[in-house]
N, C-alpha and C positions, 0 to 999 in steps of 0.2 A: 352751555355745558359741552366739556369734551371727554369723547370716549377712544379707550383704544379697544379695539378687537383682536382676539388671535384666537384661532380654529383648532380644534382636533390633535393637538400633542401629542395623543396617544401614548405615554409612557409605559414603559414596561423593562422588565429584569431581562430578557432575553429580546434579543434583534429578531423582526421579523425576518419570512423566506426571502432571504435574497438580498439580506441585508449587511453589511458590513458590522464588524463585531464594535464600533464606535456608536452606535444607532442612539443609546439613553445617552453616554455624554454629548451629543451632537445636538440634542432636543434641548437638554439643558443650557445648554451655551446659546441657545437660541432665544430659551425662557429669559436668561440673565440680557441679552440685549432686548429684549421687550420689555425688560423691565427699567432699564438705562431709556429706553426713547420715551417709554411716557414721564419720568422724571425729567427727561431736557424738553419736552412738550407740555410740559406738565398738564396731565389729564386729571379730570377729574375720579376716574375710574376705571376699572378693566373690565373687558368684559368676555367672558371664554363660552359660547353656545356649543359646549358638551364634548364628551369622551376626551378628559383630562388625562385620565388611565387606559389602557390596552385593554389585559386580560379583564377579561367579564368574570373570570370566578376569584374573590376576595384569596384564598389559600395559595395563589399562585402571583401575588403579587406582595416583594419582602418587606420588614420589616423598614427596615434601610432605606428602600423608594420611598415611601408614605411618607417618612422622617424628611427623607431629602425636598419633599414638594412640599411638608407643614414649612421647610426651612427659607425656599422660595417664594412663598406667601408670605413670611413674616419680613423677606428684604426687601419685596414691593412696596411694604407698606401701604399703598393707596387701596382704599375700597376696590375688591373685587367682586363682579356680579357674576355667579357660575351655575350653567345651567347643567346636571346632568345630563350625556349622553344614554345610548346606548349601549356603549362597553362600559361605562360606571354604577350599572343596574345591573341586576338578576333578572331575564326575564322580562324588561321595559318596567319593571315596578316598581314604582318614587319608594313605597313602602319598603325597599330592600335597602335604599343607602346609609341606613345608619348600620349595616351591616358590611358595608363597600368599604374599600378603604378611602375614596372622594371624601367619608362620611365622617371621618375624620377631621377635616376641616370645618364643621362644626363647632369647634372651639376654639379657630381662629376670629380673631376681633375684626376683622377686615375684610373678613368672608360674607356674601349675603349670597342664599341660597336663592332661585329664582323656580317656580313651579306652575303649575294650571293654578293660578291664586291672584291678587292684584297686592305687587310689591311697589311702595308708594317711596320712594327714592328722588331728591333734589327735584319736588314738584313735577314728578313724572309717574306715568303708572306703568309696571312693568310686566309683561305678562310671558311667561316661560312654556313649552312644549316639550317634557322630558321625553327621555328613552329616544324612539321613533317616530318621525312624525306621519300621521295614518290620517287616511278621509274620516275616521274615527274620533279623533282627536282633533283633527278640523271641524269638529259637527261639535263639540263637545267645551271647547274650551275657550273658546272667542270671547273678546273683551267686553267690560260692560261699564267703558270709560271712555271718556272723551277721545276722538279721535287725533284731535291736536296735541292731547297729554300722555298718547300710550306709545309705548316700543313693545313687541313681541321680539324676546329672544329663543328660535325656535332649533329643532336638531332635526333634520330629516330630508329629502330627498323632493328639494323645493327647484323646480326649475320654470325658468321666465322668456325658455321658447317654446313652441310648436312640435317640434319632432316628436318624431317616435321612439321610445326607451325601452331595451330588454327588462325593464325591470320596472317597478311601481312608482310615479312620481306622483308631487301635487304640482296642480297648475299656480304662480306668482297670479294670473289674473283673477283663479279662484277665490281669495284668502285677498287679495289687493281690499283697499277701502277699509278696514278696522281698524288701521293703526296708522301714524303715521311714517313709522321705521320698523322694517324689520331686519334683525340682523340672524343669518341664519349661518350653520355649519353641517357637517356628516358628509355630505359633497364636498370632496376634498378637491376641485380642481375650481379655480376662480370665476367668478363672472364680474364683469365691468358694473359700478352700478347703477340700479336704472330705475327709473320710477312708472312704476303702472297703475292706470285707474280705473274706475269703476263706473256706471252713472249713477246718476244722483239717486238715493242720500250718499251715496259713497263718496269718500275723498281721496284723492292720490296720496300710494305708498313707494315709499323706496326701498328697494333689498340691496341688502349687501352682504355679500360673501366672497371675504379676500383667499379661500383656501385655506388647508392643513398647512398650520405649520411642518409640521411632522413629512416624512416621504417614507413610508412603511411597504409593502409588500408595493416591488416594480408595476408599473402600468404605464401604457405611451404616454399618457400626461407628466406622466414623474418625472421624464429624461428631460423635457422641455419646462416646467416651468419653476418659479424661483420661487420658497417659500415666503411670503410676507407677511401684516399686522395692514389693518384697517386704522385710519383718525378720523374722526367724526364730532365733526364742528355741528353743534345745534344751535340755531339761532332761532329763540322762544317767540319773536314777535311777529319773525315772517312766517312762521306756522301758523301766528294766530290770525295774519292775514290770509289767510288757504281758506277759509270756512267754507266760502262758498264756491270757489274754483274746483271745475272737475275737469278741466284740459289738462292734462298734463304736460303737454308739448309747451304748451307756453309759462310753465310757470320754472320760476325757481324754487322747491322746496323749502327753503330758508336752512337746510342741509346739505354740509360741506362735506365730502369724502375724498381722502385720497389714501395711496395704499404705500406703504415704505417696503421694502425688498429689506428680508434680512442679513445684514454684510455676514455674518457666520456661521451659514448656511456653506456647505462645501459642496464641491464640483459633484458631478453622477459618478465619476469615477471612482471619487473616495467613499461613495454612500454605497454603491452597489455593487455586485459582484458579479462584473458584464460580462467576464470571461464565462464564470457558470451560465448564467442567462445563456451565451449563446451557445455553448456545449447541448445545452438543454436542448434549443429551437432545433439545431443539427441531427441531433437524436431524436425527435421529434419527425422531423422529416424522412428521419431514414428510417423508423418505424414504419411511416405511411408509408413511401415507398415500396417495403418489403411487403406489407397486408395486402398491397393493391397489387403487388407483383404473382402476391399468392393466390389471391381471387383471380387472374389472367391465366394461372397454371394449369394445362391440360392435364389433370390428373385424371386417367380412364376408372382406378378404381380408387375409392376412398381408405386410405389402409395407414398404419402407421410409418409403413415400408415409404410408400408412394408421398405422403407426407414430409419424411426425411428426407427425400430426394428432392421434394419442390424445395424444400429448405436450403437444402447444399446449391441449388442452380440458381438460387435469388441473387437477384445486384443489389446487395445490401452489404454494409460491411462487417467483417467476421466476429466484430463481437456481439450485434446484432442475431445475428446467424445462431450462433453457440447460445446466447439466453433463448430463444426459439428452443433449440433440439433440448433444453434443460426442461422448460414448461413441457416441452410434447412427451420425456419421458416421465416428467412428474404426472400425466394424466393420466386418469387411467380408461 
């Protein structure tokens, strides 16, 4: 069996912060050649692990978009497996999507919705992680299928090193050992894939995550990497030779991965708006400067007089200066 993978589209009516006013025809052009490489690879399937759409409230995404993505499902043609995200929910709740505009594509032929359920698909069991994925939903939703026969397609905030993250992850070694593949999204910046294991009864898993297609609101990963699509060759027999191997160092998965670079995908220059970007960081800086100039200020008495003055004596420059004395006279 072959799959293609592609992450996080994020589509929407309105370009995110910082985005160039191309943002949805840029995503679409990207759709339309993912959809050319699994017909000249010809895949068995697509497979999208969540947030097809942007905005998370259904009113704020047009009529128009939804038409234009039922219209992009019905050029694929091939089976698509699609997990919702978290922007294609209310609130992380599967119960909302028939209220989403994702949910819409429920009357696509070609559509297979994929949930915390067992979606039994080309002799495989599929097991989905909507909205967010949570140590909640880790405790909650795990397979109750063979391990050679399951792929989890999950959405959430899966990483398969050690560091330390400002924000909530799950550990790949946690969740390693229930399936034999998982292909995950939400982490929109790549990882190489890699297979981790468990000991015994556990069997080695592979993850893979080629990244957002999509480049939505700037972050340092965004300047640097190049949007892609996942291919994933599964080979059923050397899987079913794994049963009892738990090294993973030495095996070969019987799972092929490699990752295609979207050629219509454009430069940062065309995507982002680096002039603003760096006007921002500038202003930015000359804020801090001016606060910490202001905190340094021998002012004997605290008065709105003595205030104005540390203002006018700042090395900041004057337009800086002037929204200062505009806030200080709005205060009261």
């Amino acid at each position: 069996m072959k799959l293609l993978q592609l992450n996080d589209p994020h589509l929407s009516d309105k370009a995110p912060l910082r985005r160039t006013a191309i943002y949805l025809e840029e995503v679409f052009a990207k759709l339309y050649e993912v959809r050319d490489i699994a017909n000249s690879l010809n895949v068995d399937a697509l497979v999208i692990p969540g947030d097809l759409f942007h905005q998370k409230t259904a009113t704020r995404v047009s009529y128009f978009l939804t038409m234009r993505v039922l219209k992009w499902i019905a050029d694929v043609g091939k089976p698509i497996l699609v997990l919702p995200g978290n922007h294609d929910l209310t609130d992380n709740n599967l119960s909302s999507l028939i209220k989403q505009p994702l949910g819409m594509a429920r009357f696509m032929s070609n559509v297979i919705f994929l949930g915390p359920y067992d979606t039994e698909w080309k002799g495989y069991h599929f097991w989905g992680v909507p909205g967010v994925m949570t140590e909640f939903t880790v405790d909650k939703f795990f397979t109750k299928t063979p391990w050679q026969d399951t792929i989890v397609v999950a959405h959430g905030p899966i990483v398969v090193d050690e560091r330390l993250y400002p924000y909530e992850v799950i550990r790949a070694k946690d969740i390693a050992g229930r399936a034999f593949l998982v292909l995950y999204g939400h982490v929109h910046t790549s990882i190489e894939p890699v297979i981790i294991s468990r000991p015994a009864p556990f069997s080695p898993t592979m993850f893979v995550n080629p990244g957002a297609i999509s480049r939505g609101t700037i972050g340092v990963d965004d300047l640097k990497r190049t949007p892609q699509v996942a291919i994933i060759d599964i080979d059923e027999e050397q899987i079913g030779d794994l049963l009892d191997v738990v090294d993973a160092d030495k095996i070969s998965m019987g799972v092929k991965v490699r990752y295609v670079p979207l050629k219509t995908a454009k430069p940062v220059e065309e995507v982002y708006l680096l002039e603003e970007v760096q006007t921002e960081k500038e202003q930015a800086q000359s804020v801090d400067e001016f606060l910490s100039n202001l905190v340094e200020a021998k002012v004997a008495v605290v008065s709105r007089e003595s205030l104005a003055k540390a203002i006018d004596e700042a090395s900041a420059p004057q337009d800086i200066r002037d929204l200062a004395r505009v806030v200080l006279e709005e205060t009261n």
